[in-house]
C-alpha positions as CSV (number, residue, x, y, z in Angstrom):
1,X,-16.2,-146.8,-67.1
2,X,-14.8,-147.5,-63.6
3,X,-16.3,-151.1,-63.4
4,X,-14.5,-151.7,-66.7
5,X,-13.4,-155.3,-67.2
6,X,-9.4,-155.8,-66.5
7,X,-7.9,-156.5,-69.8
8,X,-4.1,-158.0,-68.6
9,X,-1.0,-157.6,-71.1
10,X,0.4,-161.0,-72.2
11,X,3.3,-162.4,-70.6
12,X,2.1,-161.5,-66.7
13,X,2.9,-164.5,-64.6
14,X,-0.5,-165.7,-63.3
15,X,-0.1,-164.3,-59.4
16,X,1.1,-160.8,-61.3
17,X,-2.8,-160.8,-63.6
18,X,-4.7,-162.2,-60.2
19,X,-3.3,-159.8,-57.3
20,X,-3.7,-156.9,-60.1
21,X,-6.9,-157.5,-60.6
22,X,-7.4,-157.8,-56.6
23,X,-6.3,-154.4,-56.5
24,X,-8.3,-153.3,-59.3
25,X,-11.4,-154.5,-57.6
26,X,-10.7,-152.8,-54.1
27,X,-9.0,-149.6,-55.9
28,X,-7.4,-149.3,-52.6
29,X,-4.8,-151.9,-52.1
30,X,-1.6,-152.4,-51.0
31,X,0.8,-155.4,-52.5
32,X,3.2,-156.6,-49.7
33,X,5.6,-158.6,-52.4
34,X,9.4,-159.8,-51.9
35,X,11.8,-158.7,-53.6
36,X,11.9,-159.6,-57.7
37,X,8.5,-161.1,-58.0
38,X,7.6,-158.1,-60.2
39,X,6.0,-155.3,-58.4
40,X,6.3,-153.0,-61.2
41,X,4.4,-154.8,-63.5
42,X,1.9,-154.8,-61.7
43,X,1.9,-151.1,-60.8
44,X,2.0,-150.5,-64.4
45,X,-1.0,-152.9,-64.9
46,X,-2.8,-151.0,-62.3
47,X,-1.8,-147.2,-63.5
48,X,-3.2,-148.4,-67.2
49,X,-6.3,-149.6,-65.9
50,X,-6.8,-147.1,-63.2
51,X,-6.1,-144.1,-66.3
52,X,-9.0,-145.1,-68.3
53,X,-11.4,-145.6,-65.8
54,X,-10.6,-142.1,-64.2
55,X,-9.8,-140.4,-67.0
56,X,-7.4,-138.3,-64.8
57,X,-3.6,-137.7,-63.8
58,X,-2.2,-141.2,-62.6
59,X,1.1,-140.1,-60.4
60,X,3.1,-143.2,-59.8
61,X,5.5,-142.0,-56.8
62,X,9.5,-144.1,-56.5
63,X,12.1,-143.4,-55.1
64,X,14.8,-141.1,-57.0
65,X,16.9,-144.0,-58.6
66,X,14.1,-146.2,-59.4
67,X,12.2,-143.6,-61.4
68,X,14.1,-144.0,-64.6
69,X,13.8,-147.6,-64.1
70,X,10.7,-147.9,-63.8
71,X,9.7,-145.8,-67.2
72,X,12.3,-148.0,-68.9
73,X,10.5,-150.9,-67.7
74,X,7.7,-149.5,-69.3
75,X,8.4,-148.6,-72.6
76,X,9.8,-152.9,-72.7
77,X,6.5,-153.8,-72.0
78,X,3.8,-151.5,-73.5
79,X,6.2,-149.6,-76.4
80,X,8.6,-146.3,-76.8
81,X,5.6,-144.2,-77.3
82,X,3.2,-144.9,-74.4
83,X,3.6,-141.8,-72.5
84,X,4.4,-142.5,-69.2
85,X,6.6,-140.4,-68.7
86,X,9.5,-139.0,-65.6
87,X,8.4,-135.7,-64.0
88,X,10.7,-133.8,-62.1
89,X,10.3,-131.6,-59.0
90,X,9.8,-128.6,-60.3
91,X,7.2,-129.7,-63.6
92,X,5.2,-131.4,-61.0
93,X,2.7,-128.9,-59.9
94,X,2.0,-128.1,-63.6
95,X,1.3,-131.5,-64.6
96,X,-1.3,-132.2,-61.5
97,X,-3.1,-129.3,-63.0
98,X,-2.8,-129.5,-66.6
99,X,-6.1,-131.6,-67.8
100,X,-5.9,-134.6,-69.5
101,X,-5.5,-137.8,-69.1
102,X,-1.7,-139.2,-68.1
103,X,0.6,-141.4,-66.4
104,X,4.2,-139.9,-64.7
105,X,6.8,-141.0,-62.5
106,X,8.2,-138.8,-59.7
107,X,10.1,-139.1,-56.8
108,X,9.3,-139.1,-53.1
109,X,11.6,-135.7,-52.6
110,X,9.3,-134.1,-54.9
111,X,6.3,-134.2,-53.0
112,X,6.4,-131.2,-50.9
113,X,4.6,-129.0,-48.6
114,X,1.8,-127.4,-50.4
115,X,1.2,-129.2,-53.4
116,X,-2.1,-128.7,-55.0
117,X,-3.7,-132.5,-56.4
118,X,-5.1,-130.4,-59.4
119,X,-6.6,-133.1,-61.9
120,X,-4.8,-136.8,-59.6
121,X,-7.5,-138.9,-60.0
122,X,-5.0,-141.9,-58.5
123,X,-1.8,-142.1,-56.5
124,X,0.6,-144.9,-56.6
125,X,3.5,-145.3,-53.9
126,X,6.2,-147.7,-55.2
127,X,8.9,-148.8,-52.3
128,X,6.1,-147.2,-50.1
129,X,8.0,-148.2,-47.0
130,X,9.2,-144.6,-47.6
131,X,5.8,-144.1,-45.7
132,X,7.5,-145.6,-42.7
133,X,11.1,-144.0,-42.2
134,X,9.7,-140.5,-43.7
135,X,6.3,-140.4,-42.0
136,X,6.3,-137.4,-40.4
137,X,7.5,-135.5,-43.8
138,X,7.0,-137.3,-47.1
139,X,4.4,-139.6,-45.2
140,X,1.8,-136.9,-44.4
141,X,2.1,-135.1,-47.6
142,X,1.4,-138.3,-49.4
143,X,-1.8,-138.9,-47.0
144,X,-3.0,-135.4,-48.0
145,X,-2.3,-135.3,-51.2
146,X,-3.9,-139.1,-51.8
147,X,-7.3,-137.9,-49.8
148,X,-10.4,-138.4,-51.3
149,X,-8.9,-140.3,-54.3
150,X,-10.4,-143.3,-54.8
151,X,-7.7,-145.0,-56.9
152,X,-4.4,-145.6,-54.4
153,X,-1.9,-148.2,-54.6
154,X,0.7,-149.2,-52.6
155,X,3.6,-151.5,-53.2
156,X,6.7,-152.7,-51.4
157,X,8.4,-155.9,-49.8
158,X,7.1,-157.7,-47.3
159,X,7.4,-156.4,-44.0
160,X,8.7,-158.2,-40.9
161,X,6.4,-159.7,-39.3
162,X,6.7,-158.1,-36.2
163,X,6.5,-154.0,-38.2
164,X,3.2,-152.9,-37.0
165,X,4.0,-149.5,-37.7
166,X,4.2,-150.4,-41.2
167,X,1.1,-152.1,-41.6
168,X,-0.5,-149.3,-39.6
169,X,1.0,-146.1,-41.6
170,X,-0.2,-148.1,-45.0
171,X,-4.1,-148.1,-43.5
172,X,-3.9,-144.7,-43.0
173,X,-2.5,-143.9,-46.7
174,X,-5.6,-146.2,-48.2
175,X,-8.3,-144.7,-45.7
176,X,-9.0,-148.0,-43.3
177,X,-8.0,-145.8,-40.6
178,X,-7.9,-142.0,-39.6
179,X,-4.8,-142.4,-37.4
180,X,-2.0,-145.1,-36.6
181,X,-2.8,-145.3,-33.1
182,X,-6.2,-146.0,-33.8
183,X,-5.3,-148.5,-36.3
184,X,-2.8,-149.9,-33.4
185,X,-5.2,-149.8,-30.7
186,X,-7.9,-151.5,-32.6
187,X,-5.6,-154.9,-32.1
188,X,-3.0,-154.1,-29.9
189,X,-2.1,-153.1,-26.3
190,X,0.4,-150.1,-25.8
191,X,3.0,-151.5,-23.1
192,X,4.3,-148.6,-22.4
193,X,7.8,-146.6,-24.1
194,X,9.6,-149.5,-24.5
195,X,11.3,-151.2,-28.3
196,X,8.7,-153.8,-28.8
197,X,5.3,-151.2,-26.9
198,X,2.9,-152.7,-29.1
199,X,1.8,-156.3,-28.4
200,X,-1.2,-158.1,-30.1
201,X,-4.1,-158.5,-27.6
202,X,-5.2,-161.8,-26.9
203,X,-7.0,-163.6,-29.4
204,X,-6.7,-161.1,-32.2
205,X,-4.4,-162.7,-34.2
206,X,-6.6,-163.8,-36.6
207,X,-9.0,-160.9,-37.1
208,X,-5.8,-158.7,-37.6
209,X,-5.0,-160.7,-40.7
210,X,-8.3,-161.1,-41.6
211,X,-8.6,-157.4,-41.5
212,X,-5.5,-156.9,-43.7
213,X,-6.5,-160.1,-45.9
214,X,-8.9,-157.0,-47.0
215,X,-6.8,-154.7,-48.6
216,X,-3.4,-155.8,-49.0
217,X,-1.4,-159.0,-50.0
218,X,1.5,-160.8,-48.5
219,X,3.7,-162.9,-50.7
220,X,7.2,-164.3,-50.8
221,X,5.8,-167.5,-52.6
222,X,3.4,-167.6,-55.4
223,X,2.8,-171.3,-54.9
224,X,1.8,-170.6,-51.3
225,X,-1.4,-169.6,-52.6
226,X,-1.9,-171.7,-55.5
227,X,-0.3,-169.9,-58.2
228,X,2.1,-171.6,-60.2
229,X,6.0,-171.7,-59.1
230,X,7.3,-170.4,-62.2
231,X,9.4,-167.5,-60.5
232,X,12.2,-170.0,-60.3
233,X,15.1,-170.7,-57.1
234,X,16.7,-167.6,-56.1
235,X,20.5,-168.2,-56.6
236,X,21.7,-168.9,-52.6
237,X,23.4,-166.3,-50.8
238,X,26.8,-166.6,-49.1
239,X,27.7,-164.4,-45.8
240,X,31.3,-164.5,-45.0
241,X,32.3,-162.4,-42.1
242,X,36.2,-161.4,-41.7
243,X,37.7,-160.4,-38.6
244,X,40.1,-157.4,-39.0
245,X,42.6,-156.1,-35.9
246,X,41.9,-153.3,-34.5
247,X,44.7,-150.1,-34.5
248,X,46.5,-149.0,-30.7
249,X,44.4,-145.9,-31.7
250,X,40.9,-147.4,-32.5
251,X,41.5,-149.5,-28.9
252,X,41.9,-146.4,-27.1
253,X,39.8,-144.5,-28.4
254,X,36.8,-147.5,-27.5
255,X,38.1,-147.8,-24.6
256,X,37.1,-144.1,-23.5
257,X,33.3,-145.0,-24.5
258,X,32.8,-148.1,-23.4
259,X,35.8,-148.2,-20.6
260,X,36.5,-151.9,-20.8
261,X,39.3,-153.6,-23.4
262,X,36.7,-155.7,-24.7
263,X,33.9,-155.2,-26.5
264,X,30.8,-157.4,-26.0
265,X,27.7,-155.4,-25.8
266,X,26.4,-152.6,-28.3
267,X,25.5,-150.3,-25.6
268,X,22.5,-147.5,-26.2
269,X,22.0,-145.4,-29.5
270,X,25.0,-143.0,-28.3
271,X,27.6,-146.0,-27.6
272,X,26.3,-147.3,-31.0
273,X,27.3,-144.5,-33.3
274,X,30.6,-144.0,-31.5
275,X,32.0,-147.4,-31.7
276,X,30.9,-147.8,-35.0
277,X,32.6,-144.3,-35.9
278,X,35.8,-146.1,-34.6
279,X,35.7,-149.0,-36.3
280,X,35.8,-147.1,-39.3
281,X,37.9,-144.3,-38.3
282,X,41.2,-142.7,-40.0
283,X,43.4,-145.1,-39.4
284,X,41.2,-148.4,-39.9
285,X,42.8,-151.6,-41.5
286,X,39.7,-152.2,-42.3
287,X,39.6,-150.0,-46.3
288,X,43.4,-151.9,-47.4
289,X,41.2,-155.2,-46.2
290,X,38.8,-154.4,-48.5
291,X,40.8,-153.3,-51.3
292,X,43.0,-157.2,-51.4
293,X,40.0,-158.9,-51.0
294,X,37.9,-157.2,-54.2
295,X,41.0,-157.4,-55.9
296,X,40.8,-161.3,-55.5
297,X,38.0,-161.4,-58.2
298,X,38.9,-159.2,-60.9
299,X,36.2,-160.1,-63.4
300,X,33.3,-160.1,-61.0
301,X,30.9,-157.1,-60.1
302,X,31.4,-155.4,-56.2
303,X,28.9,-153.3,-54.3
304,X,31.0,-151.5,-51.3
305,X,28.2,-150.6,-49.2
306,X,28.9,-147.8,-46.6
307,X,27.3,-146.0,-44.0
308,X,29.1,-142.5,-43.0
309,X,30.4,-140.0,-45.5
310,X,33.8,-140.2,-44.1
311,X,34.2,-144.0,-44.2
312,X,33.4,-143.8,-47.8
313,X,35.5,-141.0,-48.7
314,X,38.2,-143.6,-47.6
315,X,37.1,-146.2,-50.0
316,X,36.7,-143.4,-52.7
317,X,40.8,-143.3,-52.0
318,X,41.8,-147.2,-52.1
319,X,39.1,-147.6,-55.2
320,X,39.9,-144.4,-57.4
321,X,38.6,-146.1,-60.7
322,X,35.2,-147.0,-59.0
323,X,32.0,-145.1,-59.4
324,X,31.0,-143.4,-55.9
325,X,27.5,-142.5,-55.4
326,X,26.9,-140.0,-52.3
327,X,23.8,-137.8,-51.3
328,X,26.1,-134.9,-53.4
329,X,26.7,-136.7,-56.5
330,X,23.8,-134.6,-59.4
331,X,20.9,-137.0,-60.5
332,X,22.0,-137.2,-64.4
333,X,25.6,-138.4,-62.9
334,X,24.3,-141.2,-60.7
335,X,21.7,-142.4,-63.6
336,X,25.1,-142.4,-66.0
337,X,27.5,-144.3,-63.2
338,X,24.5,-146.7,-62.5
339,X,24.0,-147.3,-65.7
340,X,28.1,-148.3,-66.8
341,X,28.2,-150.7,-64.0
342,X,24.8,-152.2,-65.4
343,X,27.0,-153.1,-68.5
344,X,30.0,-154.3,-66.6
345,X,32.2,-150.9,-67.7
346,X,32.8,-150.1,-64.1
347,X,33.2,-153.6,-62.1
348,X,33.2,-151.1,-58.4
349,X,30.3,-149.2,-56.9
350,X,30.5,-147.2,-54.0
351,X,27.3,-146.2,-51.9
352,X,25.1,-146.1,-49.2
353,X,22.0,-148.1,-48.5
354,X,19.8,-145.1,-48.0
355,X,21.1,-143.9,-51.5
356,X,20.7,-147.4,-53.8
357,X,19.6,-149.8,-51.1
358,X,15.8,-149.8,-52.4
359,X,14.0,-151.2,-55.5
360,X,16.6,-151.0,-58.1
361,X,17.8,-154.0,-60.0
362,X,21.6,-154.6,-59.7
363,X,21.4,-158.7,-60.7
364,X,25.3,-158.1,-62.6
365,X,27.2,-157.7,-58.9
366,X,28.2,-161.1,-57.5
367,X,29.9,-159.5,-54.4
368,X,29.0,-157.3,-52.0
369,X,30.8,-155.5,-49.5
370,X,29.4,-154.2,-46.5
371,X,31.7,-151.8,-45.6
372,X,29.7,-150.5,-42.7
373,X,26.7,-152.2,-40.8
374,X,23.9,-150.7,-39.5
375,X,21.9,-152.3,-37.0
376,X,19.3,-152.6,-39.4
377,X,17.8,-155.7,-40.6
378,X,15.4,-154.4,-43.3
379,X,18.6,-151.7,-44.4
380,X,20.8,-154.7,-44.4
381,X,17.8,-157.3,-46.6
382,X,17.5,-154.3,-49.3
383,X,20.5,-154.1,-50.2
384,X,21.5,-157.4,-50.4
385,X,18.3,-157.7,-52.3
386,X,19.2,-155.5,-54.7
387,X,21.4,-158.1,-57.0
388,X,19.9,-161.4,-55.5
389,X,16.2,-161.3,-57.0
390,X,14.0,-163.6,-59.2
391,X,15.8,-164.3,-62.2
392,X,19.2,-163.9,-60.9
393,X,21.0,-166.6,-62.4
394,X,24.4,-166.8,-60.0
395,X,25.0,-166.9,-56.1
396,X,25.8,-163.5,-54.5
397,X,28.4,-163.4,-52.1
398,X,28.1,-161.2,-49.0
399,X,31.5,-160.1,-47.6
400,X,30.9,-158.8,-43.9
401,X,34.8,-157.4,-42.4
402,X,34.2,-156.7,-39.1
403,X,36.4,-155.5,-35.8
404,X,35.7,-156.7,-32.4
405,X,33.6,-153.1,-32.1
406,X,31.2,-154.2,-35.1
407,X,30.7,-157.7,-33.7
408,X,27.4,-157.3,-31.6
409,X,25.7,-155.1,-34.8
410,X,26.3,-158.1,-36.6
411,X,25.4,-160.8,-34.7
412,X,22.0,-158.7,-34.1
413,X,21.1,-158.1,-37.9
414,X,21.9,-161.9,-38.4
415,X,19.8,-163.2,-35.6
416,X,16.7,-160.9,-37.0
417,X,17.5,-162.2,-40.1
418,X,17.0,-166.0,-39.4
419,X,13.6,-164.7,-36.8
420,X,12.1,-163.1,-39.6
421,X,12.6,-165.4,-42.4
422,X,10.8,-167.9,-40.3
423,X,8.5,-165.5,-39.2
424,X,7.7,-164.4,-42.7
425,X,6.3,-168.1,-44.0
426,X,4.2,-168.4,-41.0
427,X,2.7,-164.9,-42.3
428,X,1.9,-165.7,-45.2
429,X,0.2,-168.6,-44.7
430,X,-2.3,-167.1,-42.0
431,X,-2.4,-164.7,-45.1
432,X,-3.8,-168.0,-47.3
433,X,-5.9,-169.1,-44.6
434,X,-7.9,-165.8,-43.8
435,X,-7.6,-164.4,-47.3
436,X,-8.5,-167.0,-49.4
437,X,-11.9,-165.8,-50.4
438,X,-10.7,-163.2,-51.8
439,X,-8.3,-165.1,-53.8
């Protein structure tokens, strides 16, 4: 049964039927795919396929937002009644060990310490960039939990090109290597504790994509590779960054971390946190900034994207009709708010990026506000990502208000952003090159 013929549902774009029948043919695999070019459907095309030639429990892993989603998406596509179906935390242990064949959705917080496979015959990591920021929790539960299955799947957007960690923690998960450092030595040299410790060794350029050409896929561009270029333009989208005054008090109190008047550098992780604390502190001009300028476009969708509980208690305040979704607000209530600012009832949403930043499909906002920066490129991409996707139809605008303090985080997730898009077509074309065979 396993070397069953892949039988595609119509309507898969033809990259969607080829790289899912890649990963059919491997079993291990991992889909490095941008943002909107249809990951899901190509899970789902996976789970089906991987179900009936196992005959076991197929456990498709999200994260907590995008588990909903992604059985809606499945009941469009293959009907009300297929079964694939959300299971919580605390059914999840049952289901691994009732027999039968079956298909569920859960989320990454539910995989914890302990848990038994029972009947998983394949495991499925959607947004499995979790693997990276959680690796020493969710990470190496997954890695046990996925060992000795010979059915795993991971999916996510494409790394930057310089994430070796990433690429590394994703050969572990699929069994290409027993550790990341082994994986990492294997083309790298270790340059000692610094940012940027692992460099690529002479010459290996090539066989590390060759080697990755193996299991995994990198694409931002179908027609890269031949496919046809029927995912359409993504809309354009528009930075603006406002400058707002800083307070007597905010001055002051930067003043005492940094000790100059003006700010220029970012300083170490310590200086990083406190400025940006301050530029967002009590008495900030920065939330009444906020408040004129979404006011501007009353009949437009707004993201307010924040980064500390306090800062967005503060736009809670100056946005009382808007829906506010923090690490407190209850599951059902965050699947209800999400869902009335899908249908344009609530024009406002308030969040964080580590919240709603990945895989969910927001396409109705038109403006974004970033409230709060982190200096984090890939935080920063996701979310913007989130309503600026294949099949968006409008131009997102991306309102930036910054103080002097917030300059230099900026200025750096910019300049990463403009190095990796660059970066990123060069990858995928040594992608092409080396894994074309396989193509």
């Amino acid at each position: 049964i396993a070397s069953m013929k892949y039988n595609p549902i119509g309507g898969l774009f033809d990259y969607q039927k080829a790289i899912t029948e890649m990963a059919i043919v491997k079993r291990k695999y991992a889909i490095f795919a941008d943002c909107g070019l249809g990951k899901t459907m190509m899970i789902l095309e996976y789970a089906w396929h991987a179900l009936d030639a196992t005959g076991g429990k197929v456990l498709i892993v999200s994260p907590l937002m995008v588990c909903n989603q992604t059985v809606e998406e499945a009941a469009k596509w293959y009907g009300a009644g297929c079964g694939i179906k959300r299971i919580r935390a605390n059914e999840l242990q049952a289901w691994l060990q009732t027999p039968g064949p079956a298909i569920g959705v859960t989320n990454y917080e539910a995989i914890r310490e302990g848990l038994v496979p029972g009947n998983l015959t394949c495991l499925i990591l959607d947004e499995s960039s979790m693997l990276k920021s959680h690796y020493g929790a969710w990470g190496t539960r997954l890695i046990e939990l996925g060992r000795g299955l010979e059915w795993k799947l991971c999916a996510t957007g494409t790394p930057a090109p310089n994430d070796r960690v990433e690429f590394a923690n994703h050969s572990v998960f699929l069994d290409r290597s027993k550790t990341v450092n082994e994986f990492l030595a294997t083309y790298f040299i270790n340059m000692g504790q610094t940012s940027g410790r692992w460099e690529l060794k002479a010459h290996a350029l090539k066989p590390f994509y060759r080697s990755l050409a193996d299991w995994s896929i990198f694409l931002t561009n179908p027609a890269t590779y031949g496919w046809k270029d029927n995912v359409g333009v993504t809309p354009p989208i528009h930075i603006h960054i406002d400058h707002i005054d800083l307070t007597d008090a905010q001055r002051k109190a930067a003043q005492g971390v940094t000790g100059s008047l003006i700010t220029n550098s970012i300083g170490g992780i310590g200086d990083r946190g406190k400025l940006s604390r301050i530029a967002k502190g009590g008495d900030s001009l920065k939330p009444e900034f906020i408040r004129n300028m979404v006011s501007s476009w009353p009949d437009e969708s707004t993201i307010i994207w924040c980064h500390y509980n306090s800062e967005q208690e503060s736009m809670e305040r100056v946005f009382p009709d808007a829906v506010s979704i923090s690490g407190d607000t209850p599951e059902e209530k965050r699947q209800i708010w999400i869902d009335a600012f899908k249908r344009g009832e609530k024009r406002t949403m308030i969040s964080k990026g580590k919240i709603l930043g990945f895989g969910l499909n927001l396409q109705i906002c038109t403006r974004q506000v970033f409230s709060g920066l982190k200096d984090s490129y890939e935080e920063f991409y996701q979310c913007v990502k989130r309503s600026n996707r294949i099949g968006s139809t409008r131009d997102l605008n991306v309102h930036i208000p910054v103080t002097e303090l917030e300059v230099p985080f900026v200025d750096n997730v910019l300049r990463k952003a403009h190095r990796v898009e660059s970066d990123t077509k060069e990858q995928e074309l040594l992608f092409k090159e080396l894994g074309y065979a396989a193509i």
